[in-house]
ROGUMI-532204 format. One record per atom (N, C-alpha, C): atom name; residue in three letters; x, y, z; residue number from 0. Coordinates in Angstrom, 3 decimals. Example, Ala and Ser with C-alpha at 12.3 -4.5 7.8 and 13.67 -1.06 7.14 Angstrom:
<rs>
<r 'N' 'Ala' <13.190 -5.690 7.800> 0>;
<r 'CA' 'Ala' <12.300 -4.500 7.800> 0>;
<r 'C' 'Ala' <13.200 -3.300 7.800> 0>;
<r 'N' 'Ser' <12.850 -2.250 7.080> 1>;
<r 'CA' 'Ser' <13.670 -1.060 7.140> 1>;
<r 'C' 'Ser' <12.900 0.030 7.870> 1>;
</rs>
This chain:
<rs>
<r 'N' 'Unk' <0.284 20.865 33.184> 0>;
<r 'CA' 'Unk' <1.236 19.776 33.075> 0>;
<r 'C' 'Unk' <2.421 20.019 34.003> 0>;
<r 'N' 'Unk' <2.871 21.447 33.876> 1>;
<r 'CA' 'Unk' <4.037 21.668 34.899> 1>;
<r 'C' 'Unk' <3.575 21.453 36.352> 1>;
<r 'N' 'Unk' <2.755 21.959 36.886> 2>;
<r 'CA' 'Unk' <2.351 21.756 37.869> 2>;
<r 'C' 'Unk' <2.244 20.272 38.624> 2>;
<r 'N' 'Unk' <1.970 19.225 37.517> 3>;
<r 'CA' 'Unk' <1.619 18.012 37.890> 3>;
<r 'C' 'Unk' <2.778 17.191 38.117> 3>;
<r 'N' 'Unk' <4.224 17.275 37.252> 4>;
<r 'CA' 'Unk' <5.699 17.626 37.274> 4>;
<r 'C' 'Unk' <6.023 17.822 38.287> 4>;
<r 'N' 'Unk' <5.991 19.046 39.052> 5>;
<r 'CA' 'Unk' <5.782 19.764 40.124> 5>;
<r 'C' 'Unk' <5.978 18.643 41.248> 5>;
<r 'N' 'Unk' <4.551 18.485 41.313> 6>;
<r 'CA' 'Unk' <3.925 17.174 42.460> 6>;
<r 'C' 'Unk' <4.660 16.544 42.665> 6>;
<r 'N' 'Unk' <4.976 15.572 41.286> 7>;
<r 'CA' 'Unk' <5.746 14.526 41.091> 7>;
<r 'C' 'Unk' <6.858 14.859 42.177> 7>;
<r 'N' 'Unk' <7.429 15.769 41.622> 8>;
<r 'CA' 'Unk' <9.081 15.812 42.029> 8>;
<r 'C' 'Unk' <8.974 16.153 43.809> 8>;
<r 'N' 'Unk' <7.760 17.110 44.206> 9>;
<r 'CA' 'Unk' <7.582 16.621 45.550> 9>;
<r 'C' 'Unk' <7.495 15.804 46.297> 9>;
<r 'N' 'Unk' <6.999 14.866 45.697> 10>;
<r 'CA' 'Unk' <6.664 13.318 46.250> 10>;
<r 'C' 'Unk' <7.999 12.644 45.825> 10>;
<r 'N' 'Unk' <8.721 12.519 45.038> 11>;
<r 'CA' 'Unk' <10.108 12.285 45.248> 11>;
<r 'C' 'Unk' <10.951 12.327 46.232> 11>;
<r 'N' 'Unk' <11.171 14.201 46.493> 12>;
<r 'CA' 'Unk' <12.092 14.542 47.425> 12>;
<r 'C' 'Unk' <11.640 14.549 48.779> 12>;
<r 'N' 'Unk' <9.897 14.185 49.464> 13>;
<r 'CA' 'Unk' <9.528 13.856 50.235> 13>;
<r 'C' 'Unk' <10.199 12.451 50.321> 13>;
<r 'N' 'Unk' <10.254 11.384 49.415> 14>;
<r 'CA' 'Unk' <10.759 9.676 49.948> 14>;
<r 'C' 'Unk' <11.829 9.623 50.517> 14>;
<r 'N' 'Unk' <13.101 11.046 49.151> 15>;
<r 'CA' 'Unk' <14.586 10.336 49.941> 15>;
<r 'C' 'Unk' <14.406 11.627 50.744> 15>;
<r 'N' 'Unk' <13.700 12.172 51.538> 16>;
<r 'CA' 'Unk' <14.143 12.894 52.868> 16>;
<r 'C' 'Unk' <13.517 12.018 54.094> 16>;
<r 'N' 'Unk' <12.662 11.103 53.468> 17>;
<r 'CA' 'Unk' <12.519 9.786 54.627> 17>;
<r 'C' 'Unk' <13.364 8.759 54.844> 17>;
<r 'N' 'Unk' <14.067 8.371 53.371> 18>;
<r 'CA' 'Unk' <15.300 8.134 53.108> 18>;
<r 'C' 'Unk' <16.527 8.305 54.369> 18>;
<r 'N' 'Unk' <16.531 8.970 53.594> 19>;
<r 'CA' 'Unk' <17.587 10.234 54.747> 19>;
<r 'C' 'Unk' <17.331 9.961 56.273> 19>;
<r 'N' 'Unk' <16.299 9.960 56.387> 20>;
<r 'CA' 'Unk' <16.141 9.777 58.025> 20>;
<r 'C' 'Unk' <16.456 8.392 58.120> 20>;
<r 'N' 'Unk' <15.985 7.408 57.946> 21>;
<r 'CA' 'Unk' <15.872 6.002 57.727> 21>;
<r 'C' 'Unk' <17.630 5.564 58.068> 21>;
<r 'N' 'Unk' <18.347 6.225 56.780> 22>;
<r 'CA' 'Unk' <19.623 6.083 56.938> 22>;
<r 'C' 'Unk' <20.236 6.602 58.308> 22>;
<r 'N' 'Unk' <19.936 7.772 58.974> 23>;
<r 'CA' 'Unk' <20.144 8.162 60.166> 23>;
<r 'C' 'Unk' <20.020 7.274 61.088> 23>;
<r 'N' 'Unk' <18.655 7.197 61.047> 24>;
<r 'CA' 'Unk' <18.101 5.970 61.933> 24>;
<r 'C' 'Unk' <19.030 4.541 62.178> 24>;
<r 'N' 'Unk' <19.625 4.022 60.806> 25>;
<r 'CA' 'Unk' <20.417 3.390 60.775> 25>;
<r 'C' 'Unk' <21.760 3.397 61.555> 25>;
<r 'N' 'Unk' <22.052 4.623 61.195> 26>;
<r 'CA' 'Unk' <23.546 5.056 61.804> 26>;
<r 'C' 'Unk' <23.360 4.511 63.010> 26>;
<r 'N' 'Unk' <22.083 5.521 64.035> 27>;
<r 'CA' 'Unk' <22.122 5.426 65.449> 27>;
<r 'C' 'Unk' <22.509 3.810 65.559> 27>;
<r 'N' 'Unk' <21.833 3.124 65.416> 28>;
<r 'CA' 'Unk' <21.277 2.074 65.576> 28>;
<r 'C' 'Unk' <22.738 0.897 65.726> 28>;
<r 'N' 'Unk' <23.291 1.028 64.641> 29>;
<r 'CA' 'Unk' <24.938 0.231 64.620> 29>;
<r 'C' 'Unk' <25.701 0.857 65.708> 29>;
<r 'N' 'Unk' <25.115 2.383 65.857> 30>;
<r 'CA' 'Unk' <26.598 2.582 67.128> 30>;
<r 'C' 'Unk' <26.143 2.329 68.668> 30>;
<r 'N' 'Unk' <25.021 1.863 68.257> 31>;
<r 'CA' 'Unk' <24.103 0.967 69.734> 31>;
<r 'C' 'Unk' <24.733 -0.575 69.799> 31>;
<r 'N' 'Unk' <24.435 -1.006 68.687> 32>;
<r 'CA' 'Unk' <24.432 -2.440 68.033> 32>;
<r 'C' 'Unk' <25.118 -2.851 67.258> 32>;
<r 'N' 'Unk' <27.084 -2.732 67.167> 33>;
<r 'CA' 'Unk' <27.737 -3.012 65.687> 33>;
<r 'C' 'Unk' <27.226 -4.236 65.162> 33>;
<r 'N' 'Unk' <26.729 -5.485 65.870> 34>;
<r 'CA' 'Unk' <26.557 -6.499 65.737> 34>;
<r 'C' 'Unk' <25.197 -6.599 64.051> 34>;
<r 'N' 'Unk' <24.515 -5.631 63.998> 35>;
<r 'CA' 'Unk' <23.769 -5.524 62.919> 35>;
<r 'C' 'Unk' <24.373 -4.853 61.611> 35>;
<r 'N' 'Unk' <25.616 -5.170 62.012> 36>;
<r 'CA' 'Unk' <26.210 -4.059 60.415> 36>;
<r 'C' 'Unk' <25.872 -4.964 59.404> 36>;
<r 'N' 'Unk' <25.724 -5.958 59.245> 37>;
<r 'CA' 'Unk' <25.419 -6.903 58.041> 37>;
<r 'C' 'Unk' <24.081 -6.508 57.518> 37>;
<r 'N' 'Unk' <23.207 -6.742 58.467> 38>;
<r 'CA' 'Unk' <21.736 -6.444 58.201> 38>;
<r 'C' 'Unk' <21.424 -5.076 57.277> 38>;
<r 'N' 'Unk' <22.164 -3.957 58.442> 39>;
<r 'CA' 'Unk' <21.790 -2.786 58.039> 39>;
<r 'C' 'Unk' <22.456 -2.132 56.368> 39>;
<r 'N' 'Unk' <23.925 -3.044 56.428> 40>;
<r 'CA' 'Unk' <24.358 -2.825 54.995> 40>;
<r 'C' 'Unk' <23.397 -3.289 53.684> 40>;
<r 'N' 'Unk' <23.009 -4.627 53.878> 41>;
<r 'CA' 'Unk' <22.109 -4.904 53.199> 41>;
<r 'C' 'Unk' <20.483 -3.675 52.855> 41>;
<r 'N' 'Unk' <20.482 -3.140 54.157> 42>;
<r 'CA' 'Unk' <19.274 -1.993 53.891> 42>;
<r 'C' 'Unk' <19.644 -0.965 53.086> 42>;
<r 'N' 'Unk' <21.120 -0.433 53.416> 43>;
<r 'CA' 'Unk' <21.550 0.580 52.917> 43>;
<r 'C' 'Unk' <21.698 0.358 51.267> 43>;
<r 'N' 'Unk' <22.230 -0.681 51.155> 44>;
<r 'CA' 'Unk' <22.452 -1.295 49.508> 44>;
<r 'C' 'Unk' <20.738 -1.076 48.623> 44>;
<r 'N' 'Unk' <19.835 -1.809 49.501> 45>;
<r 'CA' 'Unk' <18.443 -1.584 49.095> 45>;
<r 'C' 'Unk' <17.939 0.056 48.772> 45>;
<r 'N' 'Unk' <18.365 0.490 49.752> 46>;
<r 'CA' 'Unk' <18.322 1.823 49.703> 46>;
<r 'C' 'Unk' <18.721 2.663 48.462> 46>;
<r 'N' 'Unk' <20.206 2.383 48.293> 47>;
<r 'CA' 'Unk' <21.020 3.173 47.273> 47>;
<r 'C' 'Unk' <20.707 2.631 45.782> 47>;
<r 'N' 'Unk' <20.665 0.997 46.018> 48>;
<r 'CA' 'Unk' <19.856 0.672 44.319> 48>;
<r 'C' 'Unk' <18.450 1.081 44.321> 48>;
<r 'N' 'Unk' <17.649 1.429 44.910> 49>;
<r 'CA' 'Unk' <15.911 1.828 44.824> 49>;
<r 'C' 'Unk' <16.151 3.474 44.006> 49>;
<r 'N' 'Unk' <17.439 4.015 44.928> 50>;
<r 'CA' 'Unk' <17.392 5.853 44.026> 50>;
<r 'C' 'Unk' <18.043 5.520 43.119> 50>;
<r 'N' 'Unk' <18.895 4.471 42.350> 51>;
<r 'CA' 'Unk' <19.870 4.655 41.274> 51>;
<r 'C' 'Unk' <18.777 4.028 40.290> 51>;
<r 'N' 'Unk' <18.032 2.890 40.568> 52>;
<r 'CA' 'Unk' <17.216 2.401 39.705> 52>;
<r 'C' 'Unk' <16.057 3.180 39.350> 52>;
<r 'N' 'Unk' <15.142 3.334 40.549> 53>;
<r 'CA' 'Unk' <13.935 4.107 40.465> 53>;
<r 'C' 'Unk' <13.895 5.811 40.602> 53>;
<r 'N' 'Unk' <14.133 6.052 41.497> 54>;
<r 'CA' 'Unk' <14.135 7.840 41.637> 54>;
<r 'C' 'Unk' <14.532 8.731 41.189> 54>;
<r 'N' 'Unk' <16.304 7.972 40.789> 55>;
<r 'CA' 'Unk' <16.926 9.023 39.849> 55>;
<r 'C' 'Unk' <16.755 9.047 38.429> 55>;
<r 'N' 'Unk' <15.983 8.145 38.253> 56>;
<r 'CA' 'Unk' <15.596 7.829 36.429> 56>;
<r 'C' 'Unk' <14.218 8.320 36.709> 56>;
<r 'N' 'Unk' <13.377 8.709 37.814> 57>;
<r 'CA' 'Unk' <12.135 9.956 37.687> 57>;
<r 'C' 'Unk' <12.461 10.982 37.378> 57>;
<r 'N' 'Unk' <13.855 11.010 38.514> 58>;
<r 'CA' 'Unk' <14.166 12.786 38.967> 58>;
<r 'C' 'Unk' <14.442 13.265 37.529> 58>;
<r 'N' 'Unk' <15.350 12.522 36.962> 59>;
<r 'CA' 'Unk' <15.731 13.171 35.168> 59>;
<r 'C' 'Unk' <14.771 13.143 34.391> 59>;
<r 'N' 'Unk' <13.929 12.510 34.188> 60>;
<r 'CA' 'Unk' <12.895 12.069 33.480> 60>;
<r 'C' 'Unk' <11.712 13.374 33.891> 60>;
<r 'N' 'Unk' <11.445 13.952 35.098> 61>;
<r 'CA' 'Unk' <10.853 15.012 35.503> 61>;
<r 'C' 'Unk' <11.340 16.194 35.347> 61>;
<r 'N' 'Unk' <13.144 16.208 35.096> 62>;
<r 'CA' 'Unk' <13.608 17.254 34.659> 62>;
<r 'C' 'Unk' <13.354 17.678 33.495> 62>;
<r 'N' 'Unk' <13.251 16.769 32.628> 63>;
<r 'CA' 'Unk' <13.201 16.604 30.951> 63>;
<r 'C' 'Unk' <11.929 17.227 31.121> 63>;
<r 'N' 'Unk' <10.595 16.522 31.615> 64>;
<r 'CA' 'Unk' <8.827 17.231 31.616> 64>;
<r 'C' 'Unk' <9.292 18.850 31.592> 64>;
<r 'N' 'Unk' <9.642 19.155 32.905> 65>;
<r 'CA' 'Unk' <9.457 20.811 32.881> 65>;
<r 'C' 'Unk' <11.019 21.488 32.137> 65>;
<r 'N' 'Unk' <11.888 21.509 31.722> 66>;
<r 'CA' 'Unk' <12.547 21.475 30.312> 66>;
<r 'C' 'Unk' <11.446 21.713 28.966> 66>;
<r 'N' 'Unk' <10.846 21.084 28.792> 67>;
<r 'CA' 'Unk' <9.885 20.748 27.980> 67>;
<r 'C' 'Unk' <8.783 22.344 28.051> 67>;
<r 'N' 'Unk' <8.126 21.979 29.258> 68>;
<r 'CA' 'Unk' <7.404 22.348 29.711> 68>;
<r 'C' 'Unk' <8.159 24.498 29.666> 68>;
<r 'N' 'Unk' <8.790 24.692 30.426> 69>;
<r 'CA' 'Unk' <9.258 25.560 30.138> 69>;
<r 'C' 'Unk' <9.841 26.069 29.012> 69>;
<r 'N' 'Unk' <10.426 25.149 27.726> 70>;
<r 'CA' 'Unk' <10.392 25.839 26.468> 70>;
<r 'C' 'Unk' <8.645 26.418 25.462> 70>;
<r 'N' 'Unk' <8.086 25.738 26.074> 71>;
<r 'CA' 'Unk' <6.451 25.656 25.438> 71>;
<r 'C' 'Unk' <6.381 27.097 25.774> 71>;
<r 'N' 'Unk' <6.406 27.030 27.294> 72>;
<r 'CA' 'Unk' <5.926 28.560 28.321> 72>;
<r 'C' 'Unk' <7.136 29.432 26.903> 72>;
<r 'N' 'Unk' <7.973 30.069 27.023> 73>;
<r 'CA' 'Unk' <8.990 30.324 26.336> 73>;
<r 'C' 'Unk' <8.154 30.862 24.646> 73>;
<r 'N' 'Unk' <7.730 29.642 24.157> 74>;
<r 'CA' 'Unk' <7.378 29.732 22.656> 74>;
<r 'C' 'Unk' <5.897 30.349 22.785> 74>;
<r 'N' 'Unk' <5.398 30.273 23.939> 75>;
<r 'CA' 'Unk' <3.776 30.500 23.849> 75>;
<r 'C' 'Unk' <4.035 32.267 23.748> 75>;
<r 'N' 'Unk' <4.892 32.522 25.078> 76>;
<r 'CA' 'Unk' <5.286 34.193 25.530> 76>;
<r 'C' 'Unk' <5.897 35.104 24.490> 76>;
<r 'N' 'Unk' <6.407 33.987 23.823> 77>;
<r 'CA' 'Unk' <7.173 34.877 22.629> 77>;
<r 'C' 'Unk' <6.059 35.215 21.285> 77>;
<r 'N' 'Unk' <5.031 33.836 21.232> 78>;
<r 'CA' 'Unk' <3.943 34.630 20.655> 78>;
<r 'C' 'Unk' <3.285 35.296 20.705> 78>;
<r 'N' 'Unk' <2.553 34.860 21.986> 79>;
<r 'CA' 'Unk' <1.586 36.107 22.423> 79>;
<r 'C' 'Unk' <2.594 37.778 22.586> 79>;
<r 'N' 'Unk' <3.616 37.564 22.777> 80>;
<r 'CA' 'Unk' <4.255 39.185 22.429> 80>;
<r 'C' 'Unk' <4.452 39.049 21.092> 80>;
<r 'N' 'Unk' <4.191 38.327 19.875> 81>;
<r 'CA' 'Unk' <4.547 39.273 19.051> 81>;
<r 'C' 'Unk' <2.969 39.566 18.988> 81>;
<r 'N' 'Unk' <1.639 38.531 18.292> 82>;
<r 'CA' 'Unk' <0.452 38.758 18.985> 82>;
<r 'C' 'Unk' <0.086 40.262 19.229> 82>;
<r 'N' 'Unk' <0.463 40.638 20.561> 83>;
<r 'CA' 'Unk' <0.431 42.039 20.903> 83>;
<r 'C' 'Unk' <1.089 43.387 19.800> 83>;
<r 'N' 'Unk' <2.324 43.101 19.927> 84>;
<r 'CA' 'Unk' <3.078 43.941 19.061> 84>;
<r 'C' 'Unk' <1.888 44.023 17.780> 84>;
<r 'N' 'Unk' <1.755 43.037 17.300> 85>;
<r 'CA' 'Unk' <0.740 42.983 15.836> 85>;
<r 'C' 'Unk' <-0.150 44.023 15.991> 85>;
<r 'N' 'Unk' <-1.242 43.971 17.391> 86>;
<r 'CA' 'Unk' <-2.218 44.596 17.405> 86>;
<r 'C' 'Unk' <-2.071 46.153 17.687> 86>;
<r 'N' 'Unk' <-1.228 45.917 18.325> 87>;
<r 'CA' 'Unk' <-0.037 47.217 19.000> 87>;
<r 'C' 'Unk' <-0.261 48.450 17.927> 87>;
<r 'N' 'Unk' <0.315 47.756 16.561> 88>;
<r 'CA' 'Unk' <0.679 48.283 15.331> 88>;
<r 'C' 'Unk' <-0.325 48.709 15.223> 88>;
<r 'N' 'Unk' <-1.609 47.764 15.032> 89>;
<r 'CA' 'Unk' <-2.676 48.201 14.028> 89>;
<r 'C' 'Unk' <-3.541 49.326 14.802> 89>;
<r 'N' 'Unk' <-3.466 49.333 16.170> 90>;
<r 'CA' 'Unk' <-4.191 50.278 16.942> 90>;
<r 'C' 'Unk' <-4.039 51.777 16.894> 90>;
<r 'N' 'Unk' <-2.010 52.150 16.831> 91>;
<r 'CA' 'Unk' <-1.508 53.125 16.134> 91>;
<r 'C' 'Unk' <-1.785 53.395 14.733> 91>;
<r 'N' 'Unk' <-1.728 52.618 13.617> 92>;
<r 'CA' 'Unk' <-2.564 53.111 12.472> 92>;
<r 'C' 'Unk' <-3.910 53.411 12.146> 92>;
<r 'N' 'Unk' <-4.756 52.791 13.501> 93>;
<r 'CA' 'Unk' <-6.054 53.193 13.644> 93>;
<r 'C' 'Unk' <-6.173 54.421 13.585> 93>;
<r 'N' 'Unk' <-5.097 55.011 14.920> 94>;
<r 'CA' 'Unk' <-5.240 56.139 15.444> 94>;
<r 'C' 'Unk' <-4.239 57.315 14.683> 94>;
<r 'N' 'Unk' <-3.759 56.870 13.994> 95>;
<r 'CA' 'Unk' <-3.150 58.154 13.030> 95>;
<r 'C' 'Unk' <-4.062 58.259 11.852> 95>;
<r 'N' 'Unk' <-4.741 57.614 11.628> 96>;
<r 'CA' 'Unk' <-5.794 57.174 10.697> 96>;
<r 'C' 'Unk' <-7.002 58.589 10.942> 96>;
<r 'N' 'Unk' <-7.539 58.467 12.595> 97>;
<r 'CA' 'Unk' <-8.138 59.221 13.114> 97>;
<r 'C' 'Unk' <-7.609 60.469 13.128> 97>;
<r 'N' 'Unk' <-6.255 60.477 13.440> 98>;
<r 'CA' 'Unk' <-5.925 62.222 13.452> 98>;
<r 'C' 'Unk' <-5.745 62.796 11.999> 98>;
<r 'N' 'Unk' <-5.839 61.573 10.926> 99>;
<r 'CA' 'Unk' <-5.483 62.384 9.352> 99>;
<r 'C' 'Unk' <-6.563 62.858 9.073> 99>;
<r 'N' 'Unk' <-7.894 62.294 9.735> 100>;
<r 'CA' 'Unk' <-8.975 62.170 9.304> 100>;
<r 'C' 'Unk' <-9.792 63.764 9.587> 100>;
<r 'N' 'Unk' <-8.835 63.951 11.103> 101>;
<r 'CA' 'Unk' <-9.457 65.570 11.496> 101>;
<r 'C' 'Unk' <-9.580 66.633 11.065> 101>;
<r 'N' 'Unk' <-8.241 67.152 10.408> 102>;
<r 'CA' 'Unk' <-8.035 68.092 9.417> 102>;
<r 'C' 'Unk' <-9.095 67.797 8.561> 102>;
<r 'N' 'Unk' <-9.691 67.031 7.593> 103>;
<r 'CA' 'Unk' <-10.127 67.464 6.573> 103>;
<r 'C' 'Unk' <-12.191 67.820 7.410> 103>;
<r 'N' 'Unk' <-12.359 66.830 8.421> 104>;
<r 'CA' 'Unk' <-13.744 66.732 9.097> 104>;
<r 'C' 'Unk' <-13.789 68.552 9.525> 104>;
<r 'N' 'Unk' <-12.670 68.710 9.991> 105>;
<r 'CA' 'Unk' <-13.099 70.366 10.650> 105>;
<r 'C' 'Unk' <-13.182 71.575 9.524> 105>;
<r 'N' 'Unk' <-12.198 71.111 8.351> 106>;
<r 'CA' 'Unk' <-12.456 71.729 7.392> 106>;
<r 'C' 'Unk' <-13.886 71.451 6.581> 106>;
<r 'N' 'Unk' <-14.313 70.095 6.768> 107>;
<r 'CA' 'Unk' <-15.879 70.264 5.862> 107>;
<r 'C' 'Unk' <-16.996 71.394 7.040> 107>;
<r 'N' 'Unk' <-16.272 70.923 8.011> 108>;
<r 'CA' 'Unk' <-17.547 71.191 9.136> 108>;
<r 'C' 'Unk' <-17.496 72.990 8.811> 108>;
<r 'N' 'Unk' <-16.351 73.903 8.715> 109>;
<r 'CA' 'Unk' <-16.134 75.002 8.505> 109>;
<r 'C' 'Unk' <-17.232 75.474 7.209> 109>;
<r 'N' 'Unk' <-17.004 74.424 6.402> 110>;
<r 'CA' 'Unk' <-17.402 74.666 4.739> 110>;
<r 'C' 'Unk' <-19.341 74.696 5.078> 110>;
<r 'N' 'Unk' <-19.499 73.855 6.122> 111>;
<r 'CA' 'Unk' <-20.677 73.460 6.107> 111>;
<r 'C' 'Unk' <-21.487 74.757 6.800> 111>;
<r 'N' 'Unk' <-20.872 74.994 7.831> 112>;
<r 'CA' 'Unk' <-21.234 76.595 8.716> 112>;
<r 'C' 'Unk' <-21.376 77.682 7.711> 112>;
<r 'N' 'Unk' <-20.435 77.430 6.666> 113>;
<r 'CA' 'Unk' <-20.311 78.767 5.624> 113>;
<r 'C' 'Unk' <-21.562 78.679 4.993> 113>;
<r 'N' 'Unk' <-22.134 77.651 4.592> 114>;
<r 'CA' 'Unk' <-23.368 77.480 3.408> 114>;
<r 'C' 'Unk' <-24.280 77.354 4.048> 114>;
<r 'N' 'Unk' <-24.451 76.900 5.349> 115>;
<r 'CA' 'Unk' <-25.429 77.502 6.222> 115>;
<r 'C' 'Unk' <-25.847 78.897 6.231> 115>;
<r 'N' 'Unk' <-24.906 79.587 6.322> 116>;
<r 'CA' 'Unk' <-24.874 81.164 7.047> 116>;
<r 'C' 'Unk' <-25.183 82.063 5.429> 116>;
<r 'N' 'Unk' <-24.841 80.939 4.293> 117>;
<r 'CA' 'Unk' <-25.461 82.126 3.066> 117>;
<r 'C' 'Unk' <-26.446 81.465 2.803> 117>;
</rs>
């Protein structure tokens, strides 16, 4: 899902960096031609309501996804560590389990050599 977020917001900041040029483009263009400042204001206006209406109500709206998206990541990591820790535990009581277990195995095994040998 983040990933797709991701995209999104690439393909965003790919438009207004065409944007961006566009507006450049503009600039040149009036200090060739003041005679088009009407025209080109009108583009620029098009311009600035398209990101206030459309892009910047993605851009937040995509912020919110990975917000989202990154508390999940967050709640998943914090389980799977405790998860671990859990098993963590039980692997150490396995294994003290095993070393309580030695003492008495070497002592039968002793007992067992003895009644062999009489």
């Amino acid at each position: 899902a983040a990933v797709a977020l991701m995209q999104q917001q690439a393909s965003i900041a790919e438009e207004l960096r065409a944007d961006a040029r566009n507006v450049s483009t503009l600039l040149d263009e009036l200090r060739l031609n003041p005679s088009r400042a009407a025209a080109s204001l009108e583009e620029l206006e098009r311009t600035r309501d398209k990101h206030e209406e459309v892009l910047l109500k993605q851009l937040f709206s995509l912020d919110r996804g990975l917000r989202d998206a990154q508390e999940e990541a967050y709640k998943a990591k914090a389980a799977l560590a405790s998860r671990l820790a859990g098993r963590l535990r039980a692997i150490s009581q396995l294994q003290s389990q095993i070393v309580d277990m030695r003492n008495p195995l070497h002592l039968y095994k002793e007992l067992l050599s003895r009644v062999k040998t009489y």
